[in-house]
N, C-alpha and C positions, 0 to 999 in steps of 0.2 A: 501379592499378585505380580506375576510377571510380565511385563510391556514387551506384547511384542507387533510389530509393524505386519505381520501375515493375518493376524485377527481384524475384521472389518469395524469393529465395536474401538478398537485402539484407533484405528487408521484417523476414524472419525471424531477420536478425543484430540488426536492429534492434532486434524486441520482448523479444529475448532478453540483447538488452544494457542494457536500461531496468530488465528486472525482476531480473537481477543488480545493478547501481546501486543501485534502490531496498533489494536486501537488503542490501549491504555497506555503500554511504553512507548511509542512512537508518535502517538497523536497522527495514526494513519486511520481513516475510517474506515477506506477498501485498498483492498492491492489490485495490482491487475494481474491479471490470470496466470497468464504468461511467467513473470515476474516471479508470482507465487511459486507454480508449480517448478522452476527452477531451484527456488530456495530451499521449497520441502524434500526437494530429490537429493541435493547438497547437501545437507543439514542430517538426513538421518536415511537410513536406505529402505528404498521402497519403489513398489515397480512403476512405473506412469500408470497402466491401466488399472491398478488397485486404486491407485490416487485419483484418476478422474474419474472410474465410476462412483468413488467416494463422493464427491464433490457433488456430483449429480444428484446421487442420494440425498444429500445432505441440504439438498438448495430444493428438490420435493418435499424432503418433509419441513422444511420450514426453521430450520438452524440457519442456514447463510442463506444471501440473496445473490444471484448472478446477474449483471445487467452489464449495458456498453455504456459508458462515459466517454465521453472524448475521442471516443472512435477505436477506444480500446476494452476487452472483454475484462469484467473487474468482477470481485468477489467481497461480502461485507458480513461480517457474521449480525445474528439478529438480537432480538433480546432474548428471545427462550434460546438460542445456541450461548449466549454469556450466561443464561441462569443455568444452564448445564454444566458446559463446561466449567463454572464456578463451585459447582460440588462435585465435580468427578477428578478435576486438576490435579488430585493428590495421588491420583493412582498413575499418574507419569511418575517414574522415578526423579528423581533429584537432579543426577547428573544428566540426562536428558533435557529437562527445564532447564537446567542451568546455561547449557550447549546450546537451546532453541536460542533462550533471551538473547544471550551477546552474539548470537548469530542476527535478530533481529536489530538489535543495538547497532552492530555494522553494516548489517544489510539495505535493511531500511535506511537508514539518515543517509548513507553512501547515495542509495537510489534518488531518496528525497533531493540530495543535492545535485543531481544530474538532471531535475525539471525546475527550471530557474524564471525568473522575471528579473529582468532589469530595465533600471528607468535611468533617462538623461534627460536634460531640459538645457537649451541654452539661449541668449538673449540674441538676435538676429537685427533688429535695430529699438529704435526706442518703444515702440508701438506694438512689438511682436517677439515673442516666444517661441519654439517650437520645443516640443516634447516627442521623445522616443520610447514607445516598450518595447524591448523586446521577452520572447518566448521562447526557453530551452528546454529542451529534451532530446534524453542523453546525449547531453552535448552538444546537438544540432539545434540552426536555429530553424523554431517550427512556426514563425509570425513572428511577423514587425506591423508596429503602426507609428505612423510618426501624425502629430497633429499640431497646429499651430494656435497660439491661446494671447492675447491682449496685454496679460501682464504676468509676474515672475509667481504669485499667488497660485493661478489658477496650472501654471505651466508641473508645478512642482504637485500637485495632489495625481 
C-alpha cells in the first residue's frame, strides 16, 4: 500500500499517529494546535485545508479531542484514536515514521523547553523567606508570583 498525504483515510492515520508519538515518546498528552499544525505541514507535505478539515473530522467522530487549555486551542488523541491507530501504524511506511519520530523527538522536547517554571527562594531576615515562580513561554515571561514564607522549609516547596 502506498502512503499518500491526498487520501483522507492517510491524512487521518497521519495525525493520529503524531499525536499518539507525541503522548508515548514525548510524555506530551496534547499539543496545541497551532504548534501541531505547523509541525505536520514541516514534517511531510500537505495542504492546511486537507489537515484541518482532517482534524475536524477526526475530533467529530471521536479519535482526538479539541479543547482550550491555558488559553490556547490544543488537540489530544483519545483511546479509540490509539486503538486505531495501533493497528493501522504499519501501513505508514518506515521512512516516513522514522522522519515523524525524530521530528517529534526534536520538536517537541525543543517546544517542551521553551514553557519553563523556575523557582528561587531567598532568606530576607531571620523570620522571613521569600519565594519566586516564575512562568515561561516561548521564552517570555507569562507570570510571576513571589510570596513570602516564615522559614527555608516552606520557602523551597
Amino acid at each position: 500500500m502506498e502512503f499518500s498525504f491526498e487520501s483522507k483515510s492517510d491524512i487521518k492515520l497521519l495525525i493520529m499517529y503524531v499525536l499518539a508519538q507525541a503522548k508515548s515518546v514525548a510524555k506530551q498528552e496534547y499539543l496545541n494546535k497551532n504548534f501541531f499544525s505547523d509541525f505536520i505541514m514541516e514534517s511531510v507535505k500537505i495542504s492546511y485545508f486537507d489537515l484541518h478539515d482532517t482534524i475536524f473530522t477526526l475530533a467529530e467522530e471521536g479519535y482526538i479531542l479539541m479543547f482550550v487549555k491555558n488559553h490556547k486551542d490544543v488537540l489530544e488523541i483519545t483511546d479509540k484514536g490509539l486503538e486505531t491507530v495501533g493497528y493501522f501504524f504499519k501501513y505508514i511506511p518506515l521512512s516516513i515514521r522514522d522522519r515523524i519520530d525524530q521530528c517529534i523527538y526534536d520538536k517537541i522536547l525543543e517546544h517542551k523547553e521553551k514553557e519553563s517554571v523556575e523557582v528561587d527562594y531567598w532568606k530576607e531576615n531571620e523570620k522571613c523567606y521569600t519565594s519566586t515562580l516564575r512562568i515561561f513561554d516561548d521564552e517570555q515571561k507569562a507570570m510571576q508570583f513571589t510570596i513570602s514564607f516564615p522559614d527555608a522549609k516552606h520557602a523551597q516547596k
